[in-house]
C-alpha positions in Angstrom: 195.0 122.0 38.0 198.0 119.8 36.9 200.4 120.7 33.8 201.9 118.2 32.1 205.3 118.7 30.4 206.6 117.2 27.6 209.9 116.6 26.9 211.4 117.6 23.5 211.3 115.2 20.9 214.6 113.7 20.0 215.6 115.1 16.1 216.7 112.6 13.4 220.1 113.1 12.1 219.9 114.4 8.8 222.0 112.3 6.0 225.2 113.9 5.6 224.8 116.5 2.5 226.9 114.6 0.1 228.7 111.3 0.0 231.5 110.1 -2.3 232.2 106.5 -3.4 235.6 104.9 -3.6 235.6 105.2 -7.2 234.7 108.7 -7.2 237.5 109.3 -4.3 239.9 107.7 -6.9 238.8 109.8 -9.7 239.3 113.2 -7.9 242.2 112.1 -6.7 244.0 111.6 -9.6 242.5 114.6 -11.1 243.7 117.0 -8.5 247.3 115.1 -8.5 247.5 115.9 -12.3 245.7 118.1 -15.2 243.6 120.0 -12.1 246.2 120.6 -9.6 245.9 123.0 -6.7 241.8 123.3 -7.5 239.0 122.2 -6.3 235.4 120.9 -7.7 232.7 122.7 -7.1 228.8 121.0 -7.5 226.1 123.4 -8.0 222.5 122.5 -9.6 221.2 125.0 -12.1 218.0 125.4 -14.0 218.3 124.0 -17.6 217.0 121.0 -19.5 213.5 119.2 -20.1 213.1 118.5 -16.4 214.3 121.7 -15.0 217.8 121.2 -13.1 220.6 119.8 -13.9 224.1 119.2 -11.9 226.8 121.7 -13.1 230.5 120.5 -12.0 233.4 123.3 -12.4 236.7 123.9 -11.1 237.7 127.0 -8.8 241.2 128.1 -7.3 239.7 128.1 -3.5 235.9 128.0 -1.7 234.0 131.1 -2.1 232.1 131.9 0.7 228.8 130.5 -0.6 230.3 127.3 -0.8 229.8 124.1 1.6 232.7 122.2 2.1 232.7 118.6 2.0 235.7 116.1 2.9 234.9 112.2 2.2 237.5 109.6 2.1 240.0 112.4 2.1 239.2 113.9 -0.5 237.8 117.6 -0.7 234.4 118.4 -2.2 232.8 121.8 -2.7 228.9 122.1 -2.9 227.3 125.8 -4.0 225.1 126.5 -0.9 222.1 127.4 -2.8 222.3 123.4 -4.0 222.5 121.8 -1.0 218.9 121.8 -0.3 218.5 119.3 -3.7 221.7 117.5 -2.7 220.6 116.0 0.5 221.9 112.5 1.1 223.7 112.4 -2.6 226.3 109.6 -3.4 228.3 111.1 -6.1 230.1 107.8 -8.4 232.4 107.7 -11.3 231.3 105.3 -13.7 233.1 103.9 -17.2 231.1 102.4 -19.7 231.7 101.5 -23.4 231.3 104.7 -24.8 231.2 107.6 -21.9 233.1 107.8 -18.0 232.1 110.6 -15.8 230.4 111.6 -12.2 227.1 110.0 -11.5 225.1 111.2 -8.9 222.7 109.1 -6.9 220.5 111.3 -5.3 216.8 110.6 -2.8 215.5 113.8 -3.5 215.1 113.4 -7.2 211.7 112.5 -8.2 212.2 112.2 -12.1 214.6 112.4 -14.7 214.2 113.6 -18.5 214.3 110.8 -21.1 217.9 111.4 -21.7 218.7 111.8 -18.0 220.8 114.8 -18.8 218.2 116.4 -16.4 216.2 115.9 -12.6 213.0 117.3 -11.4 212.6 117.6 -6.8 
C-alpha cells in the first residue's frame, strides 16, 4: 500500500486592500496640511443608491478599532473593516474636470454602476 503526499499548494498573494495614486497622495496631503489638520479619512461603503452601495468618505480624530489602516506613498488611509471585503485591489484617484474634482475609486470587484455612477453593485 503506498501513500502519496502532496505538498501544499503555494497561495496567491492577495492585492493589497487599497492603493492610492500620486494625485490622490497629493490631494490628502494638502488636505491634512490645511483645512483637515490632525485627522484622518476614513472609507467605508454603505447601502444607498440605485445599485445598492455606495463609497462614504468622512473624517475622524484617530482609527477606531474597526478600522484598517492603510499607508501608501506616505500618506495615511483609513478603511472601515466591514468594507474591505468590496475594496479589494482599489486604486483610489483625485480627478479635476470642468465642472466637479474629487476621489475616484477604481475598483475590480465592482460589477456595475448606476446610470449616474453615484452608486456600485459586487
Amino acid at each position: 500500500m503506498s501513500t502519496t503526499i502532496e505538498a501544499p499548494r503555494a497561495r496567491r498573494a492577495l492585492p493589497p486592500l487599497m492603493t492610492l495614486t500620486d494625485t490622490a497622495a497629493d490631494r490628502l496631503r494638502a488636505l491634512y496640511a490645511k483645512g483637515e489638520h490632525g485627522k484622518l479619512l476614513r472609507i467605508a461603503v454603505k447601502t444607498t443608491g440605485c445599485s445598492g452601495l455606495s463609497y462614504d468618505l468622512s473624517w475622524t480624530d484617530e482609527p477606531a478599532a474597526s478600522d484598517e489602516v492603510i499607508k501608501d506613498k506616505d500618506v495615511t488611509v483609513l478603511i472601515d473593516r466591514k468594507a474591505t471585503l468590496f475594496l479589494i485591489g482599489t486604486v483610489m484617484d483625485y480627478e479635476v474636470k470642468a465642472m466637479t474634482a474629487g476621489f475616484t475609486f477604481t475598483n475590480p470587484n465592482e460589477k456595475g454602476r448606476c446610470g449616474c455612477g453615484e452608486s456600485f453593485h459586487v
